[in-house]
Every structure is written in C-alpha cells, then in structure tokens.
C-alpha positions in Angstrom: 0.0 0.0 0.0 1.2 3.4 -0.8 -0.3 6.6 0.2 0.6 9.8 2.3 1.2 10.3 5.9 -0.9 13.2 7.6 0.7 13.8 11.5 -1.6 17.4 12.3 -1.8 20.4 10.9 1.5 21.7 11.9 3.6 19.0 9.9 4.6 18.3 6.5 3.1 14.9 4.6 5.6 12.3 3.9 4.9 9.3 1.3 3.9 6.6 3.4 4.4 2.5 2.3 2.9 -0.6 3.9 3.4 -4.3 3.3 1.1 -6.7 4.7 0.5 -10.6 4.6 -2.3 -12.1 3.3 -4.6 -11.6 6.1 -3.8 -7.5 5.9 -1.8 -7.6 9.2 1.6 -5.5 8.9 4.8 -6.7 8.0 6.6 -3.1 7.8 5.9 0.5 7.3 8.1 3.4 5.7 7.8 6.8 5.1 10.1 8.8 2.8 10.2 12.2 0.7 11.5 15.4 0.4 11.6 18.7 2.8 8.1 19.3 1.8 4.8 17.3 1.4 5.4 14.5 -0.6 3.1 11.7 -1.5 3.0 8.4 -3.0 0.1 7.9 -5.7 1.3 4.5 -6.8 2.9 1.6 -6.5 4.3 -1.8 -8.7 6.3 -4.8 -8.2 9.6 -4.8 -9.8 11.0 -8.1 -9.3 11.5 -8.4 -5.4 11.5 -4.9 -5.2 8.7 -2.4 -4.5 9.1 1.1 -6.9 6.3 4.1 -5.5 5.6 7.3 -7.5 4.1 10.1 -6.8 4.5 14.0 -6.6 7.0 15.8 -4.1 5.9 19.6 -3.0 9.6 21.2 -2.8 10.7 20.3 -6.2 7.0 20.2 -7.8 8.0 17.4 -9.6 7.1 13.3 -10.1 8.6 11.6 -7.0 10.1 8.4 -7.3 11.4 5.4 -4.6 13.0 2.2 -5.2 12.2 -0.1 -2.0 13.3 -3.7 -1.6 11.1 -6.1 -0.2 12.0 -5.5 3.5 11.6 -1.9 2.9 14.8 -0.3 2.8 15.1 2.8 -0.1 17.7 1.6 -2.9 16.9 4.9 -4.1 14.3 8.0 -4.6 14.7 10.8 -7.4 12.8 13.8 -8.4 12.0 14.3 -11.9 10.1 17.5 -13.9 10.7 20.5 -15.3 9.4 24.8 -14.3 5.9 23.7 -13.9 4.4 21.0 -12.0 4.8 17.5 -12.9 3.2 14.4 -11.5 3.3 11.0 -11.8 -0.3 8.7 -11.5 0.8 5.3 -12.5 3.9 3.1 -12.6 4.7 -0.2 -14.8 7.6 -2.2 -14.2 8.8 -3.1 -17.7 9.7 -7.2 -18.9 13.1 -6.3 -20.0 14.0 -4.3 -16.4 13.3 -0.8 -17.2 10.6 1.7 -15.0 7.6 3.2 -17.1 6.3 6.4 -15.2 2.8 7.9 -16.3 1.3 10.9 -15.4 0.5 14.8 -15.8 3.1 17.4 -17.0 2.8 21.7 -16.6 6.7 21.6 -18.1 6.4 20.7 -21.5 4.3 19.4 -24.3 1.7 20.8 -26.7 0.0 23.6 -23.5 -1.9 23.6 -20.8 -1.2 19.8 -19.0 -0.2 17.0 -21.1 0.1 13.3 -20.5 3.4 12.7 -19.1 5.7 9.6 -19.9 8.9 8.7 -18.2 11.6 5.7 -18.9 13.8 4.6 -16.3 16.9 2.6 -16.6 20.1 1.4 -14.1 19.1 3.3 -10.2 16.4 5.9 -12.2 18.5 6.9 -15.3 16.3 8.5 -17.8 16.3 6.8 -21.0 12.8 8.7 -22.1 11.0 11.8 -21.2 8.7 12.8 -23.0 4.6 14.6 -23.2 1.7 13.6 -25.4 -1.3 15.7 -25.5 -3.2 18.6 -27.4 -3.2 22.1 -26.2 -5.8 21.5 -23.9 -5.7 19.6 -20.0 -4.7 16.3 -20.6 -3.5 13.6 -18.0 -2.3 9.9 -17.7 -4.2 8.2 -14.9 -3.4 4.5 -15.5 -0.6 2.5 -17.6 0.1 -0.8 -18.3 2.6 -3.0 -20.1 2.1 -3.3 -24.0 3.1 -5.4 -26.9 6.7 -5.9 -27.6 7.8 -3.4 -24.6 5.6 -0.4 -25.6 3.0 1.1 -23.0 -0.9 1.9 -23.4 -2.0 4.9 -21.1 -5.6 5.6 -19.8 -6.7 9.0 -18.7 -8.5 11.6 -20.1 -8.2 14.2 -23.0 -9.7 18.0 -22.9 -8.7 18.5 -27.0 -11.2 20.6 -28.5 -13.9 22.6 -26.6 -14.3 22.7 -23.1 -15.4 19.0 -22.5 -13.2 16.3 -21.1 -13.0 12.8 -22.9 -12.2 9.2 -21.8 -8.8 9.1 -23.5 -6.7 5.9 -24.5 -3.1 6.1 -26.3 -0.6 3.2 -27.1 3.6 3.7 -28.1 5.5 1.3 -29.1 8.9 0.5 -26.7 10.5 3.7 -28.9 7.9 6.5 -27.8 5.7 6.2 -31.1 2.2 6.3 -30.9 0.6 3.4 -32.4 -3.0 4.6 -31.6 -4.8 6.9 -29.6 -8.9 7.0 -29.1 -11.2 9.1 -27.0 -14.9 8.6 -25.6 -17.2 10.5 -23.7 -17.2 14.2 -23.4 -20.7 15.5 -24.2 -21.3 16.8 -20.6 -17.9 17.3 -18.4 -15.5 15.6 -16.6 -14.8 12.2 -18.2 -11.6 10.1 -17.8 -10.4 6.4 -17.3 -9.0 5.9 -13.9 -8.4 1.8 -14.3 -6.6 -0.6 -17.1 -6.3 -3.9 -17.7 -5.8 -6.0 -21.0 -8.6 -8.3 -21.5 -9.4 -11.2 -24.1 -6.9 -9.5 -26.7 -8.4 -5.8 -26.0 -8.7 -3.2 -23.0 -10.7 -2.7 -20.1 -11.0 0.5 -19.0 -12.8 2.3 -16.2 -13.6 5.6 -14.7 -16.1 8.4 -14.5 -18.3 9.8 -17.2 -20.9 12.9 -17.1 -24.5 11.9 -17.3 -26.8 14.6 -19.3 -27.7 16.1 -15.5 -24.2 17.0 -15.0 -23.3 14.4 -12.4 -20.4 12.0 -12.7 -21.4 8.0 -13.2 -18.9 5.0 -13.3 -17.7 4.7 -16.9 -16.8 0.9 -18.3 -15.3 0.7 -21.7 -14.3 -2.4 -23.5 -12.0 -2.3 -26.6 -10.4 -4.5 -29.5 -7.0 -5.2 -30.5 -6.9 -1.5 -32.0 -8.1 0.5 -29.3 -11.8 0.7 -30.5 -14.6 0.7 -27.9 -17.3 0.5 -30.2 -18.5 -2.2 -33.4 -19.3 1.1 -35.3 -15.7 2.2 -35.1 -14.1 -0.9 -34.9 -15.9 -1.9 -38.4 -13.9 -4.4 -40.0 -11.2 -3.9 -37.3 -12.7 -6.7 -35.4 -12.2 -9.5 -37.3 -7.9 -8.5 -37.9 -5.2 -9.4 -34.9 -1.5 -7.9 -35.5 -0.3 -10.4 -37.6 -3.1 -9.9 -40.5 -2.1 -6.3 -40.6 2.0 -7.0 -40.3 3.6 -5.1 -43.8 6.5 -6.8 -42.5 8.3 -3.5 -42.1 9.8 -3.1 -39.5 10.0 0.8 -39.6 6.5 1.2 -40.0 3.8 1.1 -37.2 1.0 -0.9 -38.0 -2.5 0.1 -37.1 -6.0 -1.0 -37.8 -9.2 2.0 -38.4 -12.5 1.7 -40.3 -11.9 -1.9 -41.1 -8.7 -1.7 -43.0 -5.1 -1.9 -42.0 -2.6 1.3 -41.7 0.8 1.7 -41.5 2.3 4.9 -40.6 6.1 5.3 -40.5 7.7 5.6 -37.1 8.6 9.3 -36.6 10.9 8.6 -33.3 13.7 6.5 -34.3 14.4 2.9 -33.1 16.9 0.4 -33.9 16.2 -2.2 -37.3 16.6 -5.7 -36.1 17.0 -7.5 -39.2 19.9 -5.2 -40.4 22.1 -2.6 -38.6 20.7 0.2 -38.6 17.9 2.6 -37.4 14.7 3.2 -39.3 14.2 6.7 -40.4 11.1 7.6 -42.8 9.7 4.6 -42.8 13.2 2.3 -43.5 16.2 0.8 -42.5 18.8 3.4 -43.1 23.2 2.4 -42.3 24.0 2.9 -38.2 25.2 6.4 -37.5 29.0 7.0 -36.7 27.9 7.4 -33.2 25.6 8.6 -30.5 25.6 12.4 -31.2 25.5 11.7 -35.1 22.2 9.6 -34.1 20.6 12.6 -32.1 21.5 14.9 -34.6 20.2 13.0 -37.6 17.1 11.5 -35.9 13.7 13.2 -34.4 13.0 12.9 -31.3 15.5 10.1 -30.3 15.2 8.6 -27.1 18.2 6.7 -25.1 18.6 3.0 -26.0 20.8 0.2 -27.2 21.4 1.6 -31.4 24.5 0.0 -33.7 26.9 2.4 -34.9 29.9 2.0 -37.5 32.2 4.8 -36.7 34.4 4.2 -39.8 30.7 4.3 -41.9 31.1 1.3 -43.2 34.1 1.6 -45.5 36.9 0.3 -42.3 37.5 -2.5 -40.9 35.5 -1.8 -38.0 32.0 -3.3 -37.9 29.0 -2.3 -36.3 28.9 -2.6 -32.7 26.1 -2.4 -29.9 26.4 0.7 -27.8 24.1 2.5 -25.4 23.4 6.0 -26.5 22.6 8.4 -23.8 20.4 10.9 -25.3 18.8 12.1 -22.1 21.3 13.7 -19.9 24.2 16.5 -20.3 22.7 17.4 -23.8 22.7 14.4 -24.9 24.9 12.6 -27.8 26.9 10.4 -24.9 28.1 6.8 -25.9 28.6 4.6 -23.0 31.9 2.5 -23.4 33.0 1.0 -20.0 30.8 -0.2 -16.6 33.3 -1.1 -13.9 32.9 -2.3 -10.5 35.9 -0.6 -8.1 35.7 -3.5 -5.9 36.4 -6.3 -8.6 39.5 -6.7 -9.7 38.5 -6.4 -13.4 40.0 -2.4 -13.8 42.4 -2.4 -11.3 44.9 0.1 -11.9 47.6 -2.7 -13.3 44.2 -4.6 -15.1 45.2 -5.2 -18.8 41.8 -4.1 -20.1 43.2 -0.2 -20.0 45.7 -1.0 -22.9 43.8 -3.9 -24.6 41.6 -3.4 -27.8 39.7 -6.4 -26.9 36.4 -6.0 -25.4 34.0 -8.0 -23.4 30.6 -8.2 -22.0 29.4 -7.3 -24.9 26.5 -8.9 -24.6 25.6 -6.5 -21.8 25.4 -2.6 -23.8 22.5 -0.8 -21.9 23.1 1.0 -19.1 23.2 -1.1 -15.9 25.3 -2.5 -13.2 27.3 -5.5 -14.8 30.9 -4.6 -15.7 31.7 -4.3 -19.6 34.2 -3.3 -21.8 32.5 -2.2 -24.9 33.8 -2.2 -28.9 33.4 1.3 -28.7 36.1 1.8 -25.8 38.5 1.1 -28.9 36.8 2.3 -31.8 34.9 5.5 -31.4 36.5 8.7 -31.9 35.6 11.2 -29.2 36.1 14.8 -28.4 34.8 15.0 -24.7 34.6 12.2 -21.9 32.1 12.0 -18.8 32.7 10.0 -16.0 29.8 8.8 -13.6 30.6 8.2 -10.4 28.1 6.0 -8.0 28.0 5.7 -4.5 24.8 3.5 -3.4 22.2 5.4 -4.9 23.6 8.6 -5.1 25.6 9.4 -9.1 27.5 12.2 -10.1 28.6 12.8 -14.0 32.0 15.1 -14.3 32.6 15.6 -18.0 35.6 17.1 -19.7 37.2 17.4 -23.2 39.5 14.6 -23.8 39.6 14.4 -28.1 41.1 11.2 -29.2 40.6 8.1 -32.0 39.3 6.4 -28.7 39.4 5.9 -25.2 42.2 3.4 -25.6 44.3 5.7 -27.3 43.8 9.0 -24.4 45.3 5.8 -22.2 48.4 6.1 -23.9 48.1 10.2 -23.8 47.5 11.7 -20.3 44.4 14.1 -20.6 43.8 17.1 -17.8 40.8 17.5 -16.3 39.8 20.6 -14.0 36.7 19.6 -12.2 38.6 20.6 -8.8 38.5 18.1 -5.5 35.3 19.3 -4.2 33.1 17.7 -7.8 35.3 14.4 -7.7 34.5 14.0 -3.9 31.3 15.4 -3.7 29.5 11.4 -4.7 31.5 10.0 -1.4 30.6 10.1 2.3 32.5 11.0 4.8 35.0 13.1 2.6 35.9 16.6 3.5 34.3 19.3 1.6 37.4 21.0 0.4 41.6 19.8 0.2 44.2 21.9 1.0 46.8 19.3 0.0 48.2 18.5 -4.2 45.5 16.7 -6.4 46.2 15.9 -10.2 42.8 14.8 -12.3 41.8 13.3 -15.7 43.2 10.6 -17.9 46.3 9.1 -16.1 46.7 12.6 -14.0 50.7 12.5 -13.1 51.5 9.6 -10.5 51.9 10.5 -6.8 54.4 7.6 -5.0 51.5 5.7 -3.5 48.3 6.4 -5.3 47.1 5.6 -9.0 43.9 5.6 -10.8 43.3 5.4 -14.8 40.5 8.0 -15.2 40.1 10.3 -11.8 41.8 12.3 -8.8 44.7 11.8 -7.0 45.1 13.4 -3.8 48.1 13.8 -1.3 48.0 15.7 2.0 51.0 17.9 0.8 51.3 20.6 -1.5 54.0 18.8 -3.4 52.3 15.8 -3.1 54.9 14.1 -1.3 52.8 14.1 2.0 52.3 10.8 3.8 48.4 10.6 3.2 47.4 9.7 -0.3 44.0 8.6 -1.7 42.4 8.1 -5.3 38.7 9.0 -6.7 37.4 7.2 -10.0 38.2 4.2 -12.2 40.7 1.8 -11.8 42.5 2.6 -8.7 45.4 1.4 -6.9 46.7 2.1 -3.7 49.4 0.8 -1.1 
C-alpha cells in the first residue's frame, strides 16, 4: 500500500508505504520524501522490489522510490521540469526498465499534457517525453504493452471545453501506435483503471450523465483501441499479424476496417539489419551517439549500432548504449566497472587492450563491460559517472582522441577541482588543501594511482604521507 502520511496540521506529509500478509496484518511501514509534502500515488512490483511514484511539493515534480522487499530505499529521485509534474501510474517493464505515467505543466503541446517517463540502471532517464493537445490532458493508469511499448488511460480536454475518456498506445520507442477518445458530451470524463482483456482493453472511470453528475464509466476495446462495433468496423475481425507489412519501420495500425501503416517518426533500432529506421526504412547505423541525435527526431536513449568508420573500415557495427537524455545528450557509453572487482584495477590489462567483453551486456546497468566502442569510437569529450549506493554524479571534460584506448596512452587534464570528484562519497571533507592531479592518467603520486580520476596527497607537493584516489581503476598501497 502506498499513500501519504498526515501527522496534524502543523507537519509536512511524507509518502507513506505498507506491506502486509495475506490476512492484511503489517509486515513493515516506511515513510520517505523530500523537505516538503510528498506523497505516494502508486505503487508496482519490480521483481522483489517495490518502486512508489508520486509528486513531491519542494521540487513540484514526479517523486520516485526504489524499496526492496524489507523496505529499505535503494533509491528516490525527483524528476520534472518549471511547472508542476506528476506522476499517476507506474509499470515495471519485462526487460528491467521503469515506465512512469502521469501529468506534465513543463512541456508538451500547452496547458497539462500526458506525461511519460523511462527509467533505466538506479532511475537513469532513457525517455522523457509529453503527449497531449493544447488542452488539460492527463495519464491516470498504464500498463505493459506489446513488444515493450505502453498503453495509457486517462482523459483528454482536446477541442472545446469537455473532457473525454482518453486511450493512447507507443510502441517500446515512444511512437504512438494509436490513440482514441470517448465520452465528453457533458464534463469531466476520464479512465481511472486498465487492464488487457481477451486480446483488448478494459478500461474504467467516471463519465458525465446529461444532468451533470459523474457516473462510473466501463469501456471495452479490440485489439486497436476501439470501444465500439461502429468504429471498430472491420477492425474486429484483424489481430496484429493480418495487418504486419512486414516492415519493420512502420507502425502498424487498424481504423475503419482496414489496416494502416504509418512510418515511425521517433527512431528505433532495425533488427533485421544494422541500422535505425528513419522515414519509414532501414537506413546504415550512424558513426555514433551524437550523429544519431543529430540526424534522428526525437531520439530517445537505447541500445542503437553504430559504424564509426561508416562502413568503409574494418570496423564493424557494434552495440552501444546512447545516452540521449542527460548532459545534452549525444553520450556513448563505453565501459561499466565495479571498483571493488578486480577487473579495472589500476595494473588490469583491459586499459591498454583493444579487446572487449561483456558485450553482450550494452544498456546501461550495473554489470561490468568493456564495450567495442572503448577502442573504436572517436571522441572529443569524456564524462565519467561516479556512484556511490544510490547517489551518481557525472563530471565531463574534453579529452579528443581516436578512442578511449588511445587517451590511455596520452594523459588528458581535467579541471573539475576536489570538491566535484569527492562530492558522490561520504565522509570526505568538503574541500583539500593538499596536491591533487585529475583526468586521464593525471601525473602519479608515489603511492596512489587511478586510470580516469583524482589523485590526492595531504601535501602541496604531493609528497605528503596521506594519499588517496577517486574514479576508475585505482590502486593504492
């Protein structure tokens, strides 16, 4: 159960989470937020985890915990933009990643706009992104859809002053396959509850009566989205596979009894070839991540291929993750390493090797990996993201190179100062008096090294007796 916690009226709400057994007695309670009233409006099972969403009063943005199943935060993020932004519903995903539905004053079309956010790794945004009209829209309920995509139900002002029932499917990419509206006619009208049902939708809510007054609201669809024979015509009688062109860039749709299929306008990766599909087709994998987002609309962060040499080197195309959410954008993620494994230790011969593994594992997660494009993509800035239990900081700096392997071979300067390196870590002092050195194998002090990071030393000339690193792959002795 997941709500908020009311003390008096001299105290700030907190979000407030409850597990029970079977017979509704309490195995724990929890209460988390921010400095100002916070609430949970929902709650999902991701794997033996809990994950609550909600709406946080001091940054008037979507709130968002991780809990494990003894009820101990992993982690809990804010999320939004200037206006205020809430989330209503939360799906945890088949392949691992968060979907976040809800209501958006930040961006979009005007007014409010349904609000849709993807979540990777400990809440890494992979997509963020509105669907609406100009009007007062909002996502009440979400649920899982066909091959990783999500259909929302809430409800739709659009044209005129009346608010509609208001259904919308995207496929795993952000594209909307289909979107439908009902009710309106009198007021306030919206679907509240989901569910999939013998290959369709069930949806429920509240719909104005002729008087006025609100009335439960029950709505059945097809395949399609259609919650009516007159507008399902023909529609009934076709699944997915009768209307599959067998393009892969196109979405396929169903309306008026005959099949559609509207090129995907957000990119996504081909699966039969390397590639991405752009207009409707299968076009070559871009040199890399910040080619992609500057050649493709709308983009969202995901596993793509990319051929740095374009295909005429001996290079071939190669998974990567592209971060197109964060810092602008354009980032291609190249190494995951674990500090306390002894796979990038500062000797480790993966810091000089071309060979890569785990490259099996390209999105952006917890499980070390040296990817092909540690060794093959030209770069001209490098960002390093350092994690401490839940808490991440990203310190980028320009480091231009044929690759990360070859800056190994070059030392490259960096000057974030001590205070951004050590600002992930507790316990570290807030400022250093002593010598530092910072980047791409900074200049060795007698007993500290790391590959990409800080060096400190508790003397000026950095011959002092106390020495420490901060980054990736550290030795010290």
């Amino acid at each position: 159960m997941a709500g908020r916690q009311y003390i008096d009226a001299t105290s700030l709400d907190d979000g407030f989470v409850a597990l029970t057994d079977n017979a509704l007695a309490g195995k724990w309670t929890a209460k988390s937020g921010l400095v100002g009233n916070d609430s949970w409006n929902t709650a999902a099972l991701a794997g033996s985890d809990f994950v609550m969403a909600g709406w946080a009063a001091s940054a008037n943005g979507g709130l968002v915990a991780r809990y494990s199943g003894g009820g101990v935060v992993k982690w809990q993020r804010t999320y939004g933009g200037v206006g205020k932004d809430e989330f209503n519903a939360v799906v945890a995903l088949a392949n691992g990643d968060i979907g976040l539905a809800g209501v958006t004053g930040s961006k979009g079309k005007g007014g409010n706009d349904g609000w849709f956010v993807r979540l990777v790794g400990i809440g890494e945004l992979a997509d963020d992104r509105a669907y609406g009209t100009a009007g007062a829209d909002e996502f009440l309920a979400a649920i899982e859809g066909s091959g990783g995509g999500v259909t929302f139900a809430g409800r739709a002002q659009g044209k005129g002053t009346a608010t509609q029932g208001w259904l919308l499917d995207i496929d795993a990419w952000g594209n909307t396959r289909y979107q439908r509206t009902a009710g309106g006619a009198f007021g306030e009208d919206g679907f509240h509850a989901l569910a999939k049902f013998s290959g369709g939708l069930l949806a429920a809510g509240a719909q104005a009566d002729f008087g006025g007054l609100p009335s439960a609201a029950f709505v059945r669809t097809d395949g399609w989205g259609h919650a009516s024979c007159s507008a399902a015509k023909g529609c009934l009688d076709l699944g997915a596979s009768d209307c599959d062109d067998g393009n892969e860039c196109t979405l396929d749709g169903c309306d008026k009894g005959a099949c559609n299929h509207a090129a995907a306008t957000i990119a996504l990766p081909c699966d039969s070839t390397p590639g991405y599909c752009q207009s409707g087709a299968c076009v070559p994998p871009p040199t890399s991540c910040k080619a992609l987002q500057s050649a493709a609309l709308g983009v969202r962060s995901g596993v793509f291929q990319l051929d740095p040499d374009g295909g005429s080197g001996p290079v071939p195309p190669f998974a990567a993750w592209c971060d197109q959410s964060s810092d602008g954008g354009g980032w291609t993620l190249v190494l995951k390493a674990d500090a306390g494994s002894q796979n990038f230790t500062f000797s480790s011969p993966h810091w000089f090797s071309p060979s890569p593994f785990g490259t099996d594992q390209p999105r952006y997660d917890t499980t070390q990996a040296k990817l092909a494009s540690y060794a093959n993509l030209p770069l001209k800035a490098l960002r390093v993201g350092l994690r401490t239990g839940a808490a991440v900081r990203n310190l980028s700096f320009d480091a231009e190179g044929l690759s990360v392997l070859a800056l190994m071979k070059a030392p490259v300067a960096s000057s974030h100062g001590y205070a951004a390196w050590a600002k992930p870590l507790p316990g570290m002092p807030a400022t250093h008096e002593g010598f530092w050195s910072e980047g791409v194998n900074p200049p060795e002090l007698p007993y500290s090294k790391v590959r990409i990071g800080l060096r400190i030393s508790d003397a000026a000339d950095g011959k002092g007796l106390n020495h420490a690193v901060i980054g990736l792959g550290c030795y010290e002795s």
